[in-house]
N, CA, C and O atoms as a Tinker XYZ file with bonds, in Angstrom:
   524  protein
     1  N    111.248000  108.415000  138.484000    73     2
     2  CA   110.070000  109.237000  138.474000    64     1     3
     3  C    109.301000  109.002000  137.167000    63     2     4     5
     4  O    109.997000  108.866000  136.161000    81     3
     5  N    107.975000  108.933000  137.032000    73     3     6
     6  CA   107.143000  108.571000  136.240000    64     5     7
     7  C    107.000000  109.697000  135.120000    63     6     8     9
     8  O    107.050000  109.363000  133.936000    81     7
     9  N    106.837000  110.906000  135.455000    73     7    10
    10  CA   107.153000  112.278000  134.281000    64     9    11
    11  C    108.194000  112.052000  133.841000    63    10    12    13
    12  O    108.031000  112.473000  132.696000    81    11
    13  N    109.741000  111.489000  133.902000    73    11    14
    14  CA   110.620000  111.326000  133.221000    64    13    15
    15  C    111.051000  110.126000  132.352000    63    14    16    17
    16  O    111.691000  110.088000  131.301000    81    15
    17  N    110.586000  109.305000  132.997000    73    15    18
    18  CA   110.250000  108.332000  132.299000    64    17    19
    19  C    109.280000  108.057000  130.797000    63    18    20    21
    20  O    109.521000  107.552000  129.700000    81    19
    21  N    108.167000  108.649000  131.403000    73    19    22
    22  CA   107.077000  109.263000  130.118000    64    21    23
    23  C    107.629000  109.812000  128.723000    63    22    24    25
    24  O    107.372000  109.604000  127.537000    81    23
    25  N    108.627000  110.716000  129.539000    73    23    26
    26  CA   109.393000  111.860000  128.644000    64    25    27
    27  C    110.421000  111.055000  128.044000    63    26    28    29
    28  O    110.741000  111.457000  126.925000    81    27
    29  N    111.088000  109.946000  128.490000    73    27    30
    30  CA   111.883000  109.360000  127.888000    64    29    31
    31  C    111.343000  108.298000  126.397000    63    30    32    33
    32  O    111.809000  108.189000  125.263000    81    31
    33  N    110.250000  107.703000  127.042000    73    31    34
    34  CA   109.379000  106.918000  126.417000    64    33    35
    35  C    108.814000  107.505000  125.061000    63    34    36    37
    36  O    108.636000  106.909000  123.999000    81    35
    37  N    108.573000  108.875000  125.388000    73    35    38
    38  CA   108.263000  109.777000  124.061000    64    37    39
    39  C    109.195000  110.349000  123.419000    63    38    40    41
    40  O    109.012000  110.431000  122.205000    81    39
    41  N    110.361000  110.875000  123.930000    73    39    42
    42  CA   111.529000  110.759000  122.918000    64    41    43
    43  C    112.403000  109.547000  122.348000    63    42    44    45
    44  O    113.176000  109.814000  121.428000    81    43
    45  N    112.341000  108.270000  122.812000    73    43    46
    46  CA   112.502000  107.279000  122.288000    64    45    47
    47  C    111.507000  106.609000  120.767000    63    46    48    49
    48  O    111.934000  106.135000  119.714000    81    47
    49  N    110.514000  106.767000  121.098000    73    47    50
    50  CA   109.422000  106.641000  119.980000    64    49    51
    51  C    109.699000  107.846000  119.219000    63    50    52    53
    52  O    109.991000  107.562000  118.058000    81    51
    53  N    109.713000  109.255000  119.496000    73    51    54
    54  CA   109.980000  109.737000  118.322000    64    53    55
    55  C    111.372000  109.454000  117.507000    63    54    56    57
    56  O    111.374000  109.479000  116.276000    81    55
    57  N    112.295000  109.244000  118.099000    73    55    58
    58  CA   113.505000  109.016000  117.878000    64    57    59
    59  C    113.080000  107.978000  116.476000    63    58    60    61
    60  O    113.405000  108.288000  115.330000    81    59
    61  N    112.331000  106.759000  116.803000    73    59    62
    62  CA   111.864000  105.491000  115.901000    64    61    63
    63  C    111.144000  106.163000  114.847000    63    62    64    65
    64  O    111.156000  105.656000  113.726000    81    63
    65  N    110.557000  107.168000  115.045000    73    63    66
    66  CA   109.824000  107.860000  114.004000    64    65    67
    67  C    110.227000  108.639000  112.720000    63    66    68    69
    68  O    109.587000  108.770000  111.677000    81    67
    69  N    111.981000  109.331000  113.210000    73    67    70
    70  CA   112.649000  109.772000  112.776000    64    69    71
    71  C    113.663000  108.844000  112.049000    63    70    72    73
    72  O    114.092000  109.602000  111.179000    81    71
    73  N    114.245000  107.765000  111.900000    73    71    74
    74  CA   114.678000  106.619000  111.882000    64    73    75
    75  C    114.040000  106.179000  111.142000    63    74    76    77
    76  O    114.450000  106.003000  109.994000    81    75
    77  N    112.653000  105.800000  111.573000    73    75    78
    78  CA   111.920000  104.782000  110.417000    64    77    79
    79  C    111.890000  106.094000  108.814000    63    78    80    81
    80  O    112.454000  105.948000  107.730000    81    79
    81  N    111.192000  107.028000  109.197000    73    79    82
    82  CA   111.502000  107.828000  107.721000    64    81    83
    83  C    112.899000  107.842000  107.188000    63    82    84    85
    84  O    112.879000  107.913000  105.960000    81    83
    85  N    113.942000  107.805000  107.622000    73    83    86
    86  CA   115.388000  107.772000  107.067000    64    85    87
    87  C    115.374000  106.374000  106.410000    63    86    88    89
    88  O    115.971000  106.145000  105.359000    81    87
    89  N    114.564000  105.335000  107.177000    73    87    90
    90  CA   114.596000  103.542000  106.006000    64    89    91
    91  C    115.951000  103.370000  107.060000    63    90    92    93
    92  O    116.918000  103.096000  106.349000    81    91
    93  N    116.235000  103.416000  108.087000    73    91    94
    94  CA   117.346000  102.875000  109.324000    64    93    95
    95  C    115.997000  102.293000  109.946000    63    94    96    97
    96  O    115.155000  103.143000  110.236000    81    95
    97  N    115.792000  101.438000  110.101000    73    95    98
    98  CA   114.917000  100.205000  110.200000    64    97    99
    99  C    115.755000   99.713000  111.254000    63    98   100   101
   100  O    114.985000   99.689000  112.214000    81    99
   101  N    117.101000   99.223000  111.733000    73    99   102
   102  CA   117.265000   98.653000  112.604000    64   101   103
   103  C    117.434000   99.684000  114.293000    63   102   104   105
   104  O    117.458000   99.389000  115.488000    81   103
   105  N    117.514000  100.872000  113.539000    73   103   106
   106  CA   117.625000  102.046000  114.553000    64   105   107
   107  C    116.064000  102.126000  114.706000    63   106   108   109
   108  O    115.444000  101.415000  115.498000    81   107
   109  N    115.608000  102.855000  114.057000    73   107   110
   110  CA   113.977000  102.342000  114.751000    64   109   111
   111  C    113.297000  101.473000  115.340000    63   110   112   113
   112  O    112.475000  101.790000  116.199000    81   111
   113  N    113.520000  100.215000  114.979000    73   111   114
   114  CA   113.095000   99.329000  115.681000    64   113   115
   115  C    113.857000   99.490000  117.409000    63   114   116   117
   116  O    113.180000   99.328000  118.424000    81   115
   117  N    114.878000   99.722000  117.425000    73   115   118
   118  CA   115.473000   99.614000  118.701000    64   117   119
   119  C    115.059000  100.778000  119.595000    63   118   120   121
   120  O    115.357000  100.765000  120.789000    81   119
   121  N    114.425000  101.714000  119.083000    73   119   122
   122  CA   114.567000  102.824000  119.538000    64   121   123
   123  C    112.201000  102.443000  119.982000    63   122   124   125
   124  O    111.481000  102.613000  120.966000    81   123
   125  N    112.090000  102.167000  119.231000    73   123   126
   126  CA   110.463000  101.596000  119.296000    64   125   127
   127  C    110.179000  100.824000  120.563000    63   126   128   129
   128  O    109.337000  101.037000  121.436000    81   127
   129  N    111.311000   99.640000  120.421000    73   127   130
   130  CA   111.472000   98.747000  121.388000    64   129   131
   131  C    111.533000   99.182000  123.339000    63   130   132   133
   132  O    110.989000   98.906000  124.408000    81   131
   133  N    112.729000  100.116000  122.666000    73   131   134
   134  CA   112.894000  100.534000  124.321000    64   133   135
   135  C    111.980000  101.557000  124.466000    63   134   136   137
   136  O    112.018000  101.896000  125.649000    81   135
   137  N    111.178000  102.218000  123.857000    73   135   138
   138  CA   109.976000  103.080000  124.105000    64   137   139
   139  C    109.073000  102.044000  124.765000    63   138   140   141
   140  O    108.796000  102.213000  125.953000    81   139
   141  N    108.626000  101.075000  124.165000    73   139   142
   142  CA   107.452000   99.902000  124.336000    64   141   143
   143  C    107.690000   99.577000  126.072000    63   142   144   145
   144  O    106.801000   99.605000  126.924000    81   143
   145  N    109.045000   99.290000  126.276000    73   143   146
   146  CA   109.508000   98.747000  127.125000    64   145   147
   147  C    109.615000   99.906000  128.311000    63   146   148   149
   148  O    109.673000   99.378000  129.422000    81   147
   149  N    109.656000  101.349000  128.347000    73   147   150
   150  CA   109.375000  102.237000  129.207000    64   149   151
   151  C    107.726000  102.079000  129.640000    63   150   152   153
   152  O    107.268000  101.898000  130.769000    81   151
   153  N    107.144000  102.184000  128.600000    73   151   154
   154  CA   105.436000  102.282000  128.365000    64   153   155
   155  C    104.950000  101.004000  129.061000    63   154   156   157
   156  O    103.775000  100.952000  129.423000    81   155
   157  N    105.556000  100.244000  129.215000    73   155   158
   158  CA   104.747000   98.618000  129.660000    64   157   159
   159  C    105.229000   99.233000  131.363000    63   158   160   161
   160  O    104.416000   99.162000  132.284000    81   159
   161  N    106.109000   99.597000  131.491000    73   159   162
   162  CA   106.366000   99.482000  132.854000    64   161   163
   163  C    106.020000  100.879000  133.830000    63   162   164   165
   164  O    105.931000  100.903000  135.057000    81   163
   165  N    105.859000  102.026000  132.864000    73   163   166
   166  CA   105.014000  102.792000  133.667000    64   165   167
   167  C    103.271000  102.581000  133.346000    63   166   168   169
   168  O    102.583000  103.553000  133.659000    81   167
   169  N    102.685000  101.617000  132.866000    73   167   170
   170  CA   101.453000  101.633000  132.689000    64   169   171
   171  C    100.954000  102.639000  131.567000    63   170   172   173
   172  O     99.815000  103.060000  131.771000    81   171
   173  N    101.386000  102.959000  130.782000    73   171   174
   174  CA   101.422000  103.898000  129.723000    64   173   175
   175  C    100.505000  103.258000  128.296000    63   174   176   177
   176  O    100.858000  103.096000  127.128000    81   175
   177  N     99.199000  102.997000  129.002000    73   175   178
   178  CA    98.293000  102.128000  127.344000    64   177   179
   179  C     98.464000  102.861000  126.293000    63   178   180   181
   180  O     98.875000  102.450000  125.208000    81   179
   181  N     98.167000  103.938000  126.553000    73   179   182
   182  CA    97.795000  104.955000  124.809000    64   181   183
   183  C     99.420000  105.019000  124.093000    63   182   184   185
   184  O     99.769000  104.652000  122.971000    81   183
   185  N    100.015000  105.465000  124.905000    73   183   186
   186  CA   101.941000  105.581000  124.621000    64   185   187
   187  C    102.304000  103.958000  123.986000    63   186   188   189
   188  O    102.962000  103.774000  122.962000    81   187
   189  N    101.866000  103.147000  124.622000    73   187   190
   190  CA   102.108000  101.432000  124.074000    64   189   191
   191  C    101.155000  101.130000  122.484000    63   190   192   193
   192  O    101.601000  100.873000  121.366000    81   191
   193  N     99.704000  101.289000  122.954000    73   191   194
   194  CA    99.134000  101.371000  121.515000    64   193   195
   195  C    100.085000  102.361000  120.345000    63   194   196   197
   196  O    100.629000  101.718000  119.447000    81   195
   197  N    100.215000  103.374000  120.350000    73   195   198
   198  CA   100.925000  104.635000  119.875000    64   197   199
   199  C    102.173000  103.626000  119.105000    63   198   200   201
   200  O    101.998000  103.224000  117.954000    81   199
   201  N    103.218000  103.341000  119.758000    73   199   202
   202  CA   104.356000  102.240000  119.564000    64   201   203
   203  C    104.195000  101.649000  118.488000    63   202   204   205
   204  O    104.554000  101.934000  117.346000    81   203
   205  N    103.283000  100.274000  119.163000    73   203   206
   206  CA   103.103000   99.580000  118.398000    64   205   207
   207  C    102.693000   99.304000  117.128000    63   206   208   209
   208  O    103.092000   98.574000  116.221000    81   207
   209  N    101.672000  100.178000  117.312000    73   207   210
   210  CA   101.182000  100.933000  115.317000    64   209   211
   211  C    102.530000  101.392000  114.540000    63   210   212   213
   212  O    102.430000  101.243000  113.322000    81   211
   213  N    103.494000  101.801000  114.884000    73   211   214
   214  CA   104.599000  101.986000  114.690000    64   213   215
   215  C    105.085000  101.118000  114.396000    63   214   216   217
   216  O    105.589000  101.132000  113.273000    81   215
   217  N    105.177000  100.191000  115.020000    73   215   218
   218  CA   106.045000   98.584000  114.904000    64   217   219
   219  C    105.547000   97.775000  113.590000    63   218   220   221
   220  O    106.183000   97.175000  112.724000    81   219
   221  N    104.053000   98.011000  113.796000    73   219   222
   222  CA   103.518000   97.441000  112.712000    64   221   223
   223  C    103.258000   98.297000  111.257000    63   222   224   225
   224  O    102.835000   97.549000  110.376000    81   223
   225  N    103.369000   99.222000  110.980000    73   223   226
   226  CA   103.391000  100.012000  109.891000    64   225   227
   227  C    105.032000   99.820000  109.710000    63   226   228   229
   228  O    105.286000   99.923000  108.510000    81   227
   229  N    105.737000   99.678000  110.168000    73   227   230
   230  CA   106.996000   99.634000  110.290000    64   229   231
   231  C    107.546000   98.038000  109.224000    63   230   232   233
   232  O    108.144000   97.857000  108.164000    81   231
   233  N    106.935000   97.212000  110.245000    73   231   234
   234  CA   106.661000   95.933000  109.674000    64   233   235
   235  C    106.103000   95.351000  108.481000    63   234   236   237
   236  O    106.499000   94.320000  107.936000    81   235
   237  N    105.275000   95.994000  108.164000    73   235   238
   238  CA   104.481000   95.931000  106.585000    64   237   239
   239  C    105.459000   96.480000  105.628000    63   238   240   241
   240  O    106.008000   95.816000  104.749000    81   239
   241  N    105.672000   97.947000  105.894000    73   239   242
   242  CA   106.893000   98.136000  104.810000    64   241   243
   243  C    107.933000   97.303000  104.449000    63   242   244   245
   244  O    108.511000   97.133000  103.376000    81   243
   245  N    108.092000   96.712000  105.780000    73   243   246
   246  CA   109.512000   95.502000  105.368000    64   245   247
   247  C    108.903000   94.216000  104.833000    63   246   248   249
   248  O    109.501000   93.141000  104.809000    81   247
   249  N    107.925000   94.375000  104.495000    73   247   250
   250  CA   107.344000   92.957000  103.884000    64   249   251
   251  C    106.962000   91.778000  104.870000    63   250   252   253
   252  O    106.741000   90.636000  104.469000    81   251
   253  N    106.913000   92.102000  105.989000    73   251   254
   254  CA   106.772000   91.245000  107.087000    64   253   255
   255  C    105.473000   91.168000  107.669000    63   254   256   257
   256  O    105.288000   91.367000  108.869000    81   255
   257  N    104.329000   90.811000  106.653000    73   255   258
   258  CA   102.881000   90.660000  107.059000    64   257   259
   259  C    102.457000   89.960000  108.532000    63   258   260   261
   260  O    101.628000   90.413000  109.321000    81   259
   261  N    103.008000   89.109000  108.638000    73   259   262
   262  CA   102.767000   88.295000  110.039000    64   261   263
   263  C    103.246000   88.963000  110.939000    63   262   264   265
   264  O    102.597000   88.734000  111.960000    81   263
   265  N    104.328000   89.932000  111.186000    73   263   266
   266  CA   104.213000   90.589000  112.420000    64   265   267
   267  C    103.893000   92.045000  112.308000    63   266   268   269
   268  O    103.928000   92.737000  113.325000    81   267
   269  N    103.628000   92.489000  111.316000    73   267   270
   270  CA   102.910000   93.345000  110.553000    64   269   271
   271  C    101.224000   93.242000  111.663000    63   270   272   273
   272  O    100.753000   94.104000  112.405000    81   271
   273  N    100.824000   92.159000  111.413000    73   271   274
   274  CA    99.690000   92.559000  112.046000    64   273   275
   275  C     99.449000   91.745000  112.994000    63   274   276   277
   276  O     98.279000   91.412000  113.183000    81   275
   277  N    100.787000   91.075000  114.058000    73   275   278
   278  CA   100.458000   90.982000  115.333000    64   277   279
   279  C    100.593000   92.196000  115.922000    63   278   280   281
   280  O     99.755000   92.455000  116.785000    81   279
   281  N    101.795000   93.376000  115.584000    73   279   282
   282  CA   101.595000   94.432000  115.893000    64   281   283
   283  C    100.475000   94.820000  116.007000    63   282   284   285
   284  O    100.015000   94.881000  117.148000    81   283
   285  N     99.735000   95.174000  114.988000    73   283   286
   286  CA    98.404000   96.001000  115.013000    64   285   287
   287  C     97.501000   94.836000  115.833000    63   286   288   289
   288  O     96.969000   95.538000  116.693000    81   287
   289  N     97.178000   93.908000  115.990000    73   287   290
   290  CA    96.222000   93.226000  116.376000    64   289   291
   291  C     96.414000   93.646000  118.171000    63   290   292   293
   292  O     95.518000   93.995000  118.939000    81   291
   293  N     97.868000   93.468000  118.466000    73   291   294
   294  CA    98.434000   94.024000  120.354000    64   293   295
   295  C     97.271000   95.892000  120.083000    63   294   296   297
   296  O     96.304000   96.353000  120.688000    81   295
   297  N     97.917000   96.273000  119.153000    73   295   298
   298  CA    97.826000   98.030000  119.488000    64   297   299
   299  C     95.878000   97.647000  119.239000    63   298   300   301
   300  O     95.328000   97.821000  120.327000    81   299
   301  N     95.469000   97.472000  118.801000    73   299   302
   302  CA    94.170000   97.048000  117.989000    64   301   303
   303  C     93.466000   97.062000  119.932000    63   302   304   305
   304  O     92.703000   97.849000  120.492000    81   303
   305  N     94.251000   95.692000  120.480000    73   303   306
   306  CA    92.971000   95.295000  122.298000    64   305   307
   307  C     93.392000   96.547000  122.947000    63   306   308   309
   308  O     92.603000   97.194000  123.636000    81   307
   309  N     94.763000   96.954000  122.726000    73   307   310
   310  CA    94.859000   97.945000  123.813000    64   309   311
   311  C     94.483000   98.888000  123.387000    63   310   312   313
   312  O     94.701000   99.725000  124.262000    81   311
   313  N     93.712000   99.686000  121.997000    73   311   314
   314  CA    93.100000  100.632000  122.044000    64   313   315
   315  C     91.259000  100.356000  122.502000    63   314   316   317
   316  O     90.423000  101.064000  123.064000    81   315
   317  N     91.241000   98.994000  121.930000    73   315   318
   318  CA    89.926000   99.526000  122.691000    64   317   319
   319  C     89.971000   99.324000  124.111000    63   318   320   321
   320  O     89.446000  100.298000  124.652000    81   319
   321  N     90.438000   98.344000  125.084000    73   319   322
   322  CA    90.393000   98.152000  126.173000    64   321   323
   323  C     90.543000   99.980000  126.679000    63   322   324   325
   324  O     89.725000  100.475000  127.454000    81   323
   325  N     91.246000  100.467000  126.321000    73   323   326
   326  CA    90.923000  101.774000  126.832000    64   325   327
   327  C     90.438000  102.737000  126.160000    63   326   328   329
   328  O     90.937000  103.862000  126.177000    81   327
   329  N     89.362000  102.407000  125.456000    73   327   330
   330  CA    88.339000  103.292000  124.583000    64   329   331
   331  C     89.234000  104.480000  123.962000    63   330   332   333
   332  O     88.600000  105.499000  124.236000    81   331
   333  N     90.108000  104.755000  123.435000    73   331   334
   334  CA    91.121000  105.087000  122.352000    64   333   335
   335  C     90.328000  104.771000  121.006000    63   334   336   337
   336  O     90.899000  103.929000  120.313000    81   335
   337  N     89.371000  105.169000  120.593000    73   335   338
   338  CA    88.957000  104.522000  119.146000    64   337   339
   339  C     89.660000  104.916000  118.110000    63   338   340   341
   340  O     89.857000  104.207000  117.123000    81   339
   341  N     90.248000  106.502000  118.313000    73   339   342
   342  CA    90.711000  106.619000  117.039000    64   341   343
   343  C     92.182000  105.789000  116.535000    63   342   344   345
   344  O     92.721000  105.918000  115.436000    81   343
   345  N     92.704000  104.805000  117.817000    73   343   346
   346  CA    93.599000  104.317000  117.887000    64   345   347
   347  C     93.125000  102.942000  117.388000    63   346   348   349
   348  O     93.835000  102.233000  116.674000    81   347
   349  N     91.924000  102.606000  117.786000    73   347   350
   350  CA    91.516000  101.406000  117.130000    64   349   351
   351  C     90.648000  101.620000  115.248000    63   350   352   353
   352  O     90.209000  100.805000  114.436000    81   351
   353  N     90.754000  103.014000  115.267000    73   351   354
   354  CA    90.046000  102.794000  113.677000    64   353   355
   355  C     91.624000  102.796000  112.911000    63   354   356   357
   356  O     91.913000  102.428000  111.772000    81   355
   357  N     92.348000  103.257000  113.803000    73   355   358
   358  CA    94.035000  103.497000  112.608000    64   357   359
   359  C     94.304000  101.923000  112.829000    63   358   360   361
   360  O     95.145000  101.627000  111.980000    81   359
   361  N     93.992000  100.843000  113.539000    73   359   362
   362  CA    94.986000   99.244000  113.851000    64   361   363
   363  C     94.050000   98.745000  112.651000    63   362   364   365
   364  O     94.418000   97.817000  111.930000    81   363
   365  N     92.953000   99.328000  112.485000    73   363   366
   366  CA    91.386000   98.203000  111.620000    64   365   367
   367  C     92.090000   98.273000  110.331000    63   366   368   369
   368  O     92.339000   97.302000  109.617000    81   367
   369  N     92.485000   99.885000  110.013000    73   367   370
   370  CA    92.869000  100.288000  108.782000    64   369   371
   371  C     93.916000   99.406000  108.214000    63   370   372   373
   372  O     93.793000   98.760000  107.174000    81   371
   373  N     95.036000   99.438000  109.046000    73   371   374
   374  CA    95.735000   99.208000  108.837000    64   373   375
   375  C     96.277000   97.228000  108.337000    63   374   376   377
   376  O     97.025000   96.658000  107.542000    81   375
   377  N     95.109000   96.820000  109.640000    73   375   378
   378  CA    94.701000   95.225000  109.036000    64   377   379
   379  C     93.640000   95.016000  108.251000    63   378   380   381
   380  O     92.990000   93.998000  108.489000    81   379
   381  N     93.224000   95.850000  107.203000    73   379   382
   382  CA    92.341000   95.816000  106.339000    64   381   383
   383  C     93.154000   96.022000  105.218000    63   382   384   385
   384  O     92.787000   95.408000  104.216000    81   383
   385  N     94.219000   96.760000  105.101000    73   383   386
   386  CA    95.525000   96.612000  104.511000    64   385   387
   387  C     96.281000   95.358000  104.322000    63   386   388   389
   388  O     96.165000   94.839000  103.212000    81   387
   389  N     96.875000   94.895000  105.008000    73   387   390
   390  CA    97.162000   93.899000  105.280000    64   389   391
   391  C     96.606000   92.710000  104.726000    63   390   392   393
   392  O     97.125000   92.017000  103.851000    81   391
   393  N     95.372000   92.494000  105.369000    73   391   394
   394  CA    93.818000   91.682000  104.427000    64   393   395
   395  C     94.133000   91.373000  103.726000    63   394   396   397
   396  O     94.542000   90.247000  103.441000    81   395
   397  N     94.012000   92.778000  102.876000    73   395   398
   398  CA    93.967000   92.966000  101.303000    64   397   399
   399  C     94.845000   92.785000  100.154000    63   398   400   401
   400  O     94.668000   92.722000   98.937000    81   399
   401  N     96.042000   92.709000  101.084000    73   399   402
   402  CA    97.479000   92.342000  100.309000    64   401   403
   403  C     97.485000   90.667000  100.295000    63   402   404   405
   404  O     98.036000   89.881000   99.525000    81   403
   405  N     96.642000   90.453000  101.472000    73   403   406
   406  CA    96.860000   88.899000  101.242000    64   405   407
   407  C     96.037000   87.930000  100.312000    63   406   408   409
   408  O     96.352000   86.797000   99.946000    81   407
   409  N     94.849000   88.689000  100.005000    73   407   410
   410  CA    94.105000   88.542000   98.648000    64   409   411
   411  C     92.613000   87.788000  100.121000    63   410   412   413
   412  O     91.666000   87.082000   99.777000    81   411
   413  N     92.815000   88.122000  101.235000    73   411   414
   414  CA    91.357000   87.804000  102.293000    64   413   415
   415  C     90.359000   89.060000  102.377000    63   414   416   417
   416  O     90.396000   89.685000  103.437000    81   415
   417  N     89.311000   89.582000  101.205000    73   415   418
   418  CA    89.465000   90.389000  101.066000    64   417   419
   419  C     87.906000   90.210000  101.836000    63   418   420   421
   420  O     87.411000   91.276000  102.203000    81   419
   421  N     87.183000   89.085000  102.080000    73   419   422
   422  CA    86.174000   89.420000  103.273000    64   421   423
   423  C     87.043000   90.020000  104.709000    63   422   424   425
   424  O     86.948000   91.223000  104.949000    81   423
   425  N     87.626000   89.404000  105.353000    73   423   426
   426  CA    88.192000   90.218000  106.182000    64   425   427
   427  C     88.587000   91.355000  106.240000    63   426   428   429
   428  O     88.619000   91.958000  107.313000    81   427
   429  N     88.989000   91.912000  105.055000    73   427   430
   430  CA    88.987000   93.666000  104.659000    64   429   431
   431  C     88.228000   93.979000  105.051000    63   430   432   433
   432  O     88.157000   94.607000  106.107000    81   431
   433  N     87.300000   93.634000  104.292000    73   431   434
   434  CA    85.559000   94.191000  103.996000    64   433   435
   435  C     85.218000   94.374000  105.357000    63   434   436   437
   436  O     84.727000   95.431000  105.754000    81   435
   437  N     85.491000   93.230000  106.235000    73   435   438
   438  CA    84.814000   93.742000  107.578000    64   437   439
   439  C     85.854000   94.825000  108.508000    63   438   440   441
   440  O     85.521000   95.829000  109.138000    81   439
   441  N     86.960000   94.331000  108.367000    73   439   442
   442  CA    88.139000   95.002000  108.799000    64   441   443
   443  C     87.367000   96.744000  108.727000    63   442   444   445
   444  O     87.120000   97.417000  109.728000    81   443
   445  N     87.113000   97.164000  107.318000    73   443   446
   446  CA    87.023000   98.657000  107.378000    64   445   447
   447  C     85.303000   98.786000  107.440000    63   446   448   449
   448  O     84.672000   99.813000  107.186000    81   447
   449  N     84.896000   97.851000  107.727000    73   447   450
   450  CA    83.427000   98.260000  108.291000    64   449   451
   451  C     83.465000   98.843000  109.465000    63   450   452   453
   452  O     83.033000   99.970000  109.707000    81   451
   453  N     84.157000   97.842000  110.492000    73   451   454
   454  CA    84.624000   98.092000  111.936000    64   453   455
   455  C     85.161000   99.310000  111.790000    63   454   456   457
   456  O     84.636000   99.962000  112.693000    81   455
   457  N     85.899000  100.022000  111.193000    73   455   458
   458  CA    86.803000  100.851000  111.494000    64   457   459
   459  C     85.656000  102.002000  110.898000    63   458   460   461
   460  O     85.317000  102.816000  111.757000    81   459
   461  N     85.140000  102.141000  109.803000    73   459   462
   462  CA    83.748000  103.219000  109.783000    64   461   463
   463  C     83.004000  103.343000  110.775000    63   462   464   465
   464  O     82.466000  104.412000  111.060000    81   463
   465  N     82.845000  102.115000  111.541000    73   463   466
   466  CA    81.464000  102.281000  112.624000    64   465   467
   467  C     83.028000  102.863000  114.050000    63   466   468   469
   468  O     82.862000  103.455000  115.116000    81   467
   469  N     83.634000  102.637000  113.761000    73   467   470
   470  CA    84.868000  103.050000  115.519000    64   469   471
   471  C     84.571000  104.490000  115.137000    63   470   472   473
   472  O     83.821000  105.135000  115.870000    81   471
   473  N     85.274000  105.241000  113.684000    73   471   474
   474  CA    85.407000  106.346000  113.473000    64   473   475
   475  C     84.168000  107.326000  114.098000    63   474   476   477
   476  O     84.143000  108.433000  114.634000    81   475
   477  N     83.031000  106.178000  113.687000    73   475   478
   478  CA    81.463000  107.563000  113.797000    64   477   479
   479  C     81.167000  107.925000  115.360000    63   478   480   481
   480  O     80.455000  108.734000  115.955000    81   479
   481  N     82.331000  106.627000  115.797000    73   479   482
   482  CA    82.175000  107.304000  117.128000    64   481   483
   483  C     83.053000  107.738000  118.156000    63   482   484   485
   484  O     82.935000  107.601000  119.374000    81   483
   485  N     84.231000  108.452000  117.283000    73   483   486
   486  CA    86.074000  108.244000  117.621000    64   485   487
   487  C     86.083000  109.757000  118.960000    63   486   488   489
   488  O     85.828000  110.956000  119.070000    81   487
   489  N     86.421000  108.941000  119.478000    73   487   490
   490  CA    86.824000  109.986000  120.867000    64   489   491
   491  C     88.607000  110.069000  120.736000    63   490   492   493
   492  O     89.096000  108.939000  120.718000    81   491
   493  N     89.716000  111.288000  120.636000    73   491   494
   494  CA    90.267000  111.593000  120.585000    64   493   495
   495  C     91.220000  112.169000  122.092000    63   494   496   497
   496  O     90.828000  113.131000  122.751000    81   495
   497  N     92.504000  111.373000  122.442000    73   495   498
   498  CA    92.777000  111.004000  123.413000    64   497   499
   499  C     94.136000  112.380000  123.159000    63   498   500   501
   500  O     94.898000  112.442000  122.194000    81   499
   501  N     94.095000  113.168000  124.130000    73   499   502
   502  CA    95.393000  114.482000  123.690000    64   501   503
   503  C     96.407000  113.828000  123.609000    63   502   504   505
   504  O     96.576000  112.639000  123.876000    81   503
   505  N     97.066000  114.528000  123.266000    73   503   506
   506  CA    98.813000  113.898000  123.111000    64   505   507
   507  C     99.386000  114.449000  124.198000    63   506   508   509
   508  O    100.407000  113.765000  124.119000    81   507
   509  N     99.593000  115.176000  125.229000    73   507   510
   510  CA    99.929000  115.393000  126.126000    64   509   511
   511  C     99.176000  114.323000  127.702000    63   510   512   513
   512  O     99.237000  114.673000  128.881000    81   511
   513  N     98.797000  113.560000  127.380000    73   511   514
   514  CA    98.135000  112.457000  128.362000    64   513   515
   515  C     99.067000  111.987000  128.705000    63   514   516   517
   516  O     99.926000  111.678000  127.879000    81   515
   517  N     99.281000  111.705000  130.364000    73   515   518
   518  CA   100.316000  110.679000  131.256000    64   517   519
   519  C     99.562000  110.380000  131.692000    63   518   520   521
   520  O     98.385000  110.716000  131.826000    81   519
   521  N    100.608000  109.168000  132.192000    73   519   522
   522  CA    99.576000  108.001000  132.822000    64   521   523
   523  C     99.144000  108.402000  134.775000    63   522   524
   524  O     98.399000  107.654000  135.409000    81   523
């Protein structure tokens, strides 16, 4: 059933959430993973974007820039493909970060332009949304 599933999908991600603040990095990730992997298969975009920003904030802390922001770049199409902006001004941020650590700091520059112009027009998706 798709409500339980959902429900699983969201206590799995929080689970990663709880985990990643403890610095158990390999428990989060696993726990992220099989969230991602509920979310892909009930059609769950916002719950998958949601994840993955996870994965990738997750990823940066560990020093792991390159998947650092393939993460965000996945969560980045699937927020806008489903007009989620405020999901796409948190992926901009976050690879404007990223950018910036890498010393590409035009790509910042545009990175958080994009993400000023998403914000001015950020539609806010509830947290109680199923698919």
């Amino acid at each position: 059933m798709i409500g339980d599933e959902y429900s699983m999908a969201q206590e799995l991600h929080n689970s990663g959430m709880e985990a990643h603040e403890r610095k158990q990095f390999d428990e989060a990730e696993r726990s992220y993973l099989n969230s991602l992997e509920i979310r892909e298969r009930i059609g769950d975009e916002y719950g998958r974007a949601q994840t993955l920003h996870q994965l990738g904030k997750m990823a940066a802390e560990l020093e792991d820039l390159d998947e650092a922001e393939d993460w965000h770049r996945w969560s980045l199409d699937i927020s806008a493909k489903i007009g989620y902006q405020h999901g796409q001004a948190l992926s901009l941020s976050r690879l404007a970060q990223i950018a910036q650590r890498r010393g590409r700091l035009d790509e910042a520059e545009n990175c958080y332009r994009d993400r000023k112009s998403t914000r001015l027009n950020s539609s806010h998706i509830p947290l109680s949304r199923m698919p």
